[in-house]
C-alpha positions in Angstrom: 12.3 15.4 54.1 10.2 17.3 56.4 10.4 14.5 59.4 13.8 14.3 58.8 15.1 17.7 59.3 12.3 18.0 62.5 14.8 14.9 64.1 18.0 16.3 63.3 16.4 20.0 64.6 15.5 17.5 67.7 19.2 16.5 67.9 20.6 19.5 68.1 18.4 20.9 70.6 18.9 18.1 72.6 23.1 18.1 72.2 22.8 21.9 73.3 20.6 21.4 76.1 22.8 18.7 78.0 25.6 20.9 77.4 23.4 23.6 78.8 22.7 22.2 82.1 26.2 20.4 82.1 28.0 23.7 82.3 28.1 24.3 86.3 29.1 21.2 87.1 31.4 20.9 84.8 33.3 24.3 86.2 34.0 22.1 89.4 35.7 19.4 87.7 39.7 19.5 86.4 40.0 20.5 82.8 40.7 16.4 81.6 37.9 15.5 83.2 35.5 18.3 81.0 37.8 17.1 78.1 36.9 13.8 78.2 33.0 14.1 78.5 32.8 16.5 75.7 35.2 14.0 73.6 32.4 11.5 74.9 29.1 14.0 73.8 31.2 14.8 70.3 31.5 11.2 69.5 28.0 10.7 70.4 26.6 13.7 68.1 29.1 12.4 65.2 27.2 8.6 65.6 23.7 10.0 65.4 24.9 12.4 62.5 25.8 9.6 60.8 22.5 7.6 61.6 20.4 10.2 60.4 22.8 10.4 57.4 21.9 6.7 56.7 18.4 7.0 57.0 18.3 9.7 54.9 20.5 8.1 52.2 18.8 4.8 52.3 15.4 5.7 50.4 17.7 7.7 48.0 19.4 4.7 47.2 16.4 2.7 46.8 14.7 5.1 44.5 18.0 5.0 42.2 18.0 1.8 42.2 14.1 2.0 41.1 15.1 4.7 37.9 17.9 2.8 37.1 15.7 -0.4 37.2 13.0 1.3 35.1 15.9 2.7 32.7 17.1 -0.6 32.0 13.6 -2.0 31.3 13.0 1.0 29.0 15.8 0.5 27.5 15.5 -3.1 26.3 11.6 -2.5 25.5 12.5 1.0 23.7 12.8 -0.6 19.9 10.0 -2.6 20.4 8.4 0.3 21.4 9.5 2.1 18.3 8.5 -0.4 15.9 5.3 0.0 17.3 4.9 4.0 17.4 6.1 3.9 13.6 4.0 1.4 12.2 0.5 2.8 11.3 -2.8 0.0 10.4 -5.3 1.6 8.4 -8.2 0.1 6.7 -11.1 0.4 4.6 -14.8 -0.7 4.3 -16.9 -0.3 0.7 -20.2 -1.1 -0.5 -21.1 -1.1 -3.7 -24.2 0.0 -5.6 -24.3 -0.7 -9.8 -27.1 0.1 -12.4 -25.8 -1.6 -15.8 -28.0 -0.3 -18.8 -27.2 -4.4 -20.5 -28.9 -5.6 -17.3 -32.5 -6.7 -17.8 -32.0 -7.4 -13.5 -30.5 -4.3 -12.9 -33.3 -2.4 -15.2 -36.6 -4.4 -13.5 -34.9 -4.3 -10.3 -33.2 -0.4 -10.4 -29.7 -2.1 -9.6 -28.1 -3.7 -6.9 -25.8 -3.0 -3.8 -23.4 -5.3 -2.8 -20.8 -5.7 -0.4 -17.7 -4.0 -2.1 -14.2 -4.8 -0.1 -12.3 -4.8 3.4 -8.7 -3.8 3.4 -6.5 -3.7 6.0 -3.1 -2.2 5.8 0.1 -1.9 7.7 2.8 0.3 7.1 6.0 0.8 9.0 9.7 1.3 9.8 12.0 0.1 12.2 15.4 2.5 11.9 16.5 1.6 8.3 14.1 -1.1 7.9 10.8 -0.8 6.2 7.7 -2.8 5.9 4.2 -3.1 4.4 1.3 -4.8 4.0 -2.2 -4.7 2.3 -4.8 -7.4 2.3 -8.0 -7.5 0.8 -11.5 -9.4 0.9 -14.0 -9.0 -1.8 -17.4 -11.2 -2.2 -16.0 -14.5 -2.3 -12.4 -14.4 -2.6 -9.5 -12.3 -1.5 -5.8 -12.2 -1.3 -2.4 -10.0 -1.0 -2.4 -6.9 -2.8 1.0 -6.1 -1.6 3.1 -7.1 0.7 7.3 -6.6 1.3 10.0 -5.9 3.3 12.1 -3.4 2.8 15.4 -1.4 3.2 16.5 2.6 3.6 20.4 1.8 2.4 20.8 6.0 2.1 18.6 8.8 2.3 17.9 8.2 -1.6 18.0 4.9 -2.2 15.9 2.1 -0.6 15.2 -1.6 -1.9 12.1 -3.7 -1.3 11.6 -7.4 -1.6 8.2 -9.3 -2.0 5.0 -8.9 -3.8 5.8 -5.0 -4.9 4.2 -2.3 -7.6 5.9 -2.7 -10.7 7.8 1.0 -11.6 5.9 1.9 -14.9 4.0 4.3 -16.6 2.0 7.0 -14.0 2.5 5.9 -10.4 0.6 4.9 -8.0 -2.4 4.2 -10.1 -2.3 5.9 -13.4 -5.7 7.1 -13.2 -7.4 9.6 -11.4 -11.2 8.0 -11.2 -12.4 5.5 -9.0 -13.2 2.4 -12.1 -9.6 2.5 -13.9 -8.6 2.7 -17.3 -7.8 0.3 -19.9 -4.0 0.3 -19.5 -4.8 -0.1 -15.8 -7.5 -3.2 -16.8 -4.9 -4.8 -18.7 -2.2 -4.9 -16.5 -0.1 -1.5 -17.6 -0.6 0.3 -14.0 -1.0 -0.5 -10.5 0.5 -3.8 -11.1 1.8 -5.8 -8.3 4.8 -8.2 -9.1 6.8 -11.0 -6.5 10.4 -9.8 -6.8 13.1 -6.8 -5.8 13.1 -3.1 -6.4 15.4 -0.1 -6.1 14.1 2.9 -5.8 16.6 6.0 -6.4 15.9 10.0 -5.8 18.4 12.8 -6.4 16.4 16.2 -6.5 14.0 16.0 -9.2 15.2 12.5 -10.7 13.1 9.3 -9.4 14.7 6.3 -10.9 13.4 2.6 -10.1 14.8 -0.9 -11.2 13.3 -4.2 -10.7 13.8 -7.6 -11.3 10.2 -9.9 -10.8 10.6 -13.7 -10.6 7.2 -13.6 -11.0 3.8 -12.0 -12.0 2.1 -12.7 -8.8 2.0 -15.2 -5.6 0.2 -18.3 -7.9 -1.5 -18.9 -11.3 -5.3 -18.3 -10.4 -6.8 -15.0 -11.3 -7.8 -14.0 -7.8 -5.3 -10.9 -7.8 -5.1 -7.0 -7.7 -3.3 -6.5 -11.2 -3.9 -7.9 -14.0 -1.8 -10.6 -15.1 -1.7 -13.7 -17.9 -3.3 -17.0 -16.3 -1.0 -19.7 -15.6 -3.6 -22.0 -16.1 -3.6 -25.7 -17.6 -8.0 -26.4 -18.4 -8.0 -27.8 -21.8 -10.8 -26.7 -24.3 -13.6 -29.2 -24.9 -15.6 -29.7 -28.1 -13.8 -26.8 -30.0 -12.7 -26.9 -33.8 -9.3 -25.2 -35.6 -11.9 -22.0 -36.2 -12.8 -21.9 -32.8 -15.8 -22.3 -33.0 -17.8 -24.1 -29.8 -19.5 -27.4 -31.4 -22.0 -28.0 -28.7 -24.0 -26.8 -26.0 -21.6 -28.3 -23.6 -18.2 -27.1 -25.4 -15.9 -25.2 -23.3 -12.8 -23.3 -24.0 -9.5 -23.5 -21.8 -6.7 -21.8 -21.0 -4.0 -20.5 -22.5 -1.5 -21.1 -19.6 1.2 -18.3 -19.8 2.6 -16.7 -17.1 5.4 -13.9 -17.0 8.9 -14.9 -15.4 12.2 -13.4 -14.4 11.1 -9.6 -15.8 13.2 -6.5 -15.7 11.2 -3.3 -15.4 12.8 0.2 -15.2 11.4 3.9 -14.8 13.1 7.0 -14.9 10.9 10.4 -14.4 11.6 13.9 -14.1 9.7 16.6 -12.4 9.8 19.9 -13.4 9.1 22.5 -10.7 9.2 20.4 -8.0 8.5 21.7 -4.3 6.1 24.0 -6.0 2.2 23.6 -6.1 2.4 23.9 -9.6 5.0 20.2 -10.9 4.6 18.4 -14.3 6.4 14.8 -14.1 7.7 13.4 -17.3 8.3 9.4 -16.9 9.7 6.9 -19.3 9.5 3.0 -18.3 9.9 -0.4 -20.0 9.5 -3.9 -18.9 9.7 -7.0 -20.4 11.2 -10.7 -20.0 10.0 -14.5 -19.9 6.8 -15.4 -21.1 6.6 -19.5 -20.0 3.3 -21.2 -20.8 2.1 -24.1 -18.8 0.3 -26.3 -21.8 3.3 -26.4 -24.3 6.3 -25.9 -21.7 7.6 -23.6 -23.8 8.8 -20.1 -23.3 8.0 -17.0 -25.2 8.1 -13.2 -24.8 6.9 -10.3 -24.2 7.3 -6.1 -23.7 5.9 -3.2 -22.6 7.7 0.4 -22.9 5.4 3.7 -21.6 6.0 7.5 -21.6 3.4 9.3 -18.9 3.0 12.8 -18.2 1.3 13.4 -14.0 0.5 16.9 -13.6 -0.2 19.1 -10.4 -1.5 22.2 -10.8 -2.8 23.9 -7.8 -6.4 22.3 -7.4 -6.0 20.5 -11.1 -4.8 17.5 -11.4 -3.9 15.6 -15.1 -2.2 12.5 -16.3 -1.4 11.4 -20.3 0.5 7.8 -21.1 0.7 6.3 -24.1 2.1 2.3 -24.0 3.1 0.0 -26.7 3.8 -3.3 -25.8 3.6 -6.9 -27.4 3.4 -10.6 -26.2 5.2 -13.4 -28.7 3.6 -16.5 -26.8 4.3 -20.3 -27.3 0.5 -21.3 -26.9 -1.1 -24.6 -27.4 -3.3 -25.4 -30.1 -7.0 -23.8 -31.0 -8.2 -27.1 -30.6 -6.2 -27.3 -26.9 -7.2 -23.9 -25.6 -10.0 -22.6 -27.6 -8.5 -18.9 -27.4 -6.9 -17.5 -30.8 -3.4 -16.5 -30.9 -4.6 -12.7 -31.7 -5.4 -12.5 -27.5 -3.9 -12.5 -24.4 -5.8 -14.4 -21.8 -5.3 -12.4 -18.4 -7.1 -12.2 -15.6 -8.0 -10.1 -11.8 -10.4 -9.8 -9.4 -11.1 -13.3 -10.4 -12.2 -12.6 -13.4 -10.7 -14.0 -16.7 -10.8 -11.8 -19.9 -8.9 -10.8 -23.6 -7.0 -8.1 -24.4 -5.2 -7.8 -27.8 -1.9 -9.7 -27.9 0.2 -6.6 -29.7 -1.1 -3.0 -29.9 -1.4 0.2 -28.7 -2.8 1.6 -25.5 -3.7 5.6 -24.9 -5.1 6.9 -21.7 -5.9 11.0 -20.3 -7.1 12.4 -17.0 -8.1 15.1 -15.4 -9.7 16.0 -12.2 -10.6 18.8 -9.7 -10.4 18.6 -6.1 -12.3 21.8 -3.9 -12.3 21.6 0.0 -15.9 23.3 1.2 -17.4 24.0 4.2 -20.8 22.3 4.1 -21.4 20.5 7.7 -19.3 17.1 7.5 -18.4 17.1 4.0 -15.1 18.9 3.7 -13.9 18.1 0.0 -16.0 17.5 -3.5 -13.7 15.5 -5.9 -14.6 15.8 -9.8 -12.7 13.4 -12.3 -13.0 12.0 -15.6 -10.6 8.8 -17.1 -10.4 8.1 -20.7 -8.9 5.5 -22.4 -8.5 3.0 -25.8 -7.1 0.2 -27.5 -5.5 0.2 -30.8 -4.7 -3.6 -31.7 -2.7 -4.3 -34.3 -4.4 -6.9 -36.2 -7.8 -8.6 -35.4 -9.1 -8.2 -32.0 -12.2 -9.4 -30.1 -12.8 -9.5 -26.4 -15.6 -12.7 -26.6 -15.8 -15.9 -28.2 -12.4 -16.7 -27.7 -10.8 -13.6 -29.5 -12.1 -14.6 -32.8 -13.2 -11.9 -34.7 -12.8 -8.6 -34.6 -14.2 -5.7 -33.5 -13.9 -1.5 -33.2 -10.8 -0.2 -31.0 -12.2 -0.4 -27.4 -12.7 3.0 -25.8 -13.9 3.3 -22.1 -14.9 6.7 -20.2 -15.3 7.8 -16.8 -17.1 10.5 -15.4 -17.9 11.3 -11.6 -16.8 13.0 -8.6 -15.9 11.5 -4.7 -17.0 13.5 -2.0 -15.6 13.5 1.4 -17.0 13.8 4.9 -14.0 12.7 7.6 -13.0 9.3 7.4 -16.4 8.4 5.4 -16.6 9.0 1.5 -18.9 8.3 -1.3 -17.6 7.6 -4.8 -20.6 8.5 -7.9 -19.3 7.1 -11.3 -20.9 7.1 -14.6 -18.9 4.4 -16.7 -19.8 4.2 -20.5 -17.4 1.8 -23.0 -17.5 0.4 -26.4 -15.6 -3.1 -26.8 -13.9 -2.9 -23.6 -12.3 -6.1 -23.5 -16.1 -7.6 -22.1 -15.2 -6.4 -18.7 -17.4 -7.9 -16.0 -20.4 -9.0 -18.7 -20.9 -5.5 -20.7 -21.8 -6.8 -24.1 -19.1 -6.0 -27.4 -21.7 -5.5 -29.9 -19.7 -2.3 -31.3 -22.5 0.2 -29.1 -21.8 2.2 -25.8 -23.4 1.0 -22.5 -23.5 2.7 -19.4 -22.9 1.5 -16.0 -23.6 4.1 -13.0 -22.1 2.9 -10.2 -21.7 4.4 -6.4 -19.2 3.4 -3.9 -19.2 4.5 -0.1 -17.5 3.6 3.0 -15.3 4.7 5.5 -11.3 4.7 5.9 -9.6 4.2 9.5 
């Protein structure tokens, strides 16, 4: 801009100075004669005006043309770009550390630490579109926790397809620890299911309805929740009483696997938008229960009233579940597994819980930010939970026999330093359902277990 106006300044000076020195001989000359040779100097300045006009508009030009190039580009890039600014990965790396009291390892050796999980997560939206995804690896196998597509259809309603959490009893988890509870163990709580939800808010109602074509993606056990095993290993060398003949008998599966459920939740929370809410939840579930070995269908139900408390720095939550599985199982002699039991399995681990019954389960906790260096929050916590069967129940030797109701207890706390944290849990049962190898001899035993790692 600066050259520029330095030419046309040039100009004008030079226009005025040939008029200038023009002037006397001009005064000697008849007036058409002056006329015509300032029509002639006017039409000159009027063609450099509008050179200077052209070079000035041509870079102006070009640099429209350059933002409205850019625009464009922007433009067709700009939901792409917004996907990506509203999807957030996170993830998640644990070791684990475990002293079990049954262990004579663990007891010579003062425990073991093994590697614990990786997870990596995705969550997003895309205008009314909504997406996530969490995968996991353990020590030896891993698969999809959860994983769906989803819909915002109005600001209260939204629908989600795919592998999604099952709306009952105390969302998200139903615990408060870091180990779980029995409902949790068996399937109750933070169970993932393949189907479609609808999730529905209107001021301190939450209301969800699902409909699951399946328990999970596949029959094996390698999965978050528990579910029943879908799968079809006959027994071998087992009798009518269940009882193993030889050293080399083995017992089966029972095959069942829940299809086409309906689940519903309704809760309630009372002071909500407060520091101080206590949500009251109802929820049921229930549907096909197919089994694999007899091609036959049976049944089964679950139905749930939960209680989540906030309460400043206190935190509590109460269920109580009932529920029920009517199964068309194979023979004794087929499976090996009595009809008292439901084989399920997680975490690729197979185990028993009691086929009809009871389930009751209380929490509480404490969270306290501090001030000490790095650590910025200490995280006290204590789960308790146990079975009431109704009829005989065992946990081991096929679910023959029967034993006290299983009780299991958690006590610890989780402290926090930034993205790294350190979970320290003391883990005492009595019957519980033979989790991971702890004996069902109708005594307690201990596991101490720590977890640590680091969230990004």
């Amino acid at each position: 801009m600066t050259q520029r106006s330095f030419k046309a300044a040039g100009l004008a000076f030079g226009v005025t100075s040939t008029l200038a020195f023009a002037a006397p001989a001009l005064a000697q000359q008849d007036t058409q004669a002056m006329q015509r040779q300032l029509d002639a100097l006017r039409a000159q300045v009027e063609r450099m005006e509008q050179q200077l006009e052209a070079q000035q508009a041509t870079p102006a030009a070009s640099d429209s043309q350059d933002v409205a190039q850019t625009r464009e580009l922007a433009e067709e890039n700009r939901s792409l770009l917004e996907s990506i600014q509203n999807s957030q990965i996170s993830g998640t790396l644990q070791l684990n550390a475990t002293y079990n009291d049954w262990d004579q390892v663990d007891k010579d050796t003062a425990g073991d630490m093994d590697f614990g999980k990786f997870v990596l997560a995705l969550n997003g939206e895309h205008g009314n579109f909504l997406y996530g995804f969490d995968y996991r690896f353990y020590d030896g196998y891993q698969f999809l926790k959860s994983g769906w597509m989803g819909y915002q259809a109005t600001e209260n309603d939204t629908v989600k397809v795919g592998l999604v959490q099952t709306p009952f009893g105390n969302m998200d988890y139903g615990y408060l620890g870091w180990y779980g509870t029995l409902p949790y163990l068996s399937g109750f709580n933070d169970n993932q299911n393949a189907g479609i939800k609808w999730d529905h808010t209107q001021g301190a109602w939450d209301t969800s309805l699902a409909f699951f074509k399946s328990d999970q993606l596949g029959d094996s056990n390698e999965h978050y929740g528990a579910n029943a095993i879908g799968g079809t290993t006959d027994a071998t060398d087992v009798n009518a009483q269940g009882e193993l003949l030889n050293d080399d008998a083995t017992r089966g599966n029972q095959g069942n696997t829940e299809e086409n459920q309906l689940a519903a939740r309704v809760a309630y929370t009372f002071g909500q938008g407060t520091d101080y809410t206590t949500e009251i939840n109802v929820s049921a579930k229930g549907g096909q229960l197919y089994n694999n070995q007899t091609n036959e269908s049976g049944s089964n139900w679950q139905a749930a009233v939960g209680l989540n408390g906030s309460y400043g720095n206190w935190y509590t939550l109460l269920q109580a579940t009932a529920y029920e599985y009517d199964a068309e199982n194979p023979g004794i002699t087929e499976s090996g597994i009595s009809d008292d039991v439901m084989q399920i399995g997680a975490f690729g681990f197979n185990y028993l819980i009691p086929a009809e019954g009871q389930m009751y389960s209380a929490s509480l906790a404490y969270s306290m930010n501090v001030d000490w260096g790095d650590i910025d929050n200490l995280y006290f916590y204590n789960d308790f939970s146990y079975i009431s069967p109704n009829g005989d129940y065992s946990p081991v030797d096929g679910g023959f026999g029967n034993v006290d109701d299983p009780m299991l207890n958690e006590l610890g706390m989780k402290v926090t330093a930034g993205p790294y944290y350190a979970w320290f849990s003391v883990i005492a049962n009595k019957n519980a359902l033979g989790y991971f190898g702890s004996p069902t001899d109708g005594n307690w035993h201990t596991s101490v277990q720590s977890n640590f790692g680091f969230n990004f």
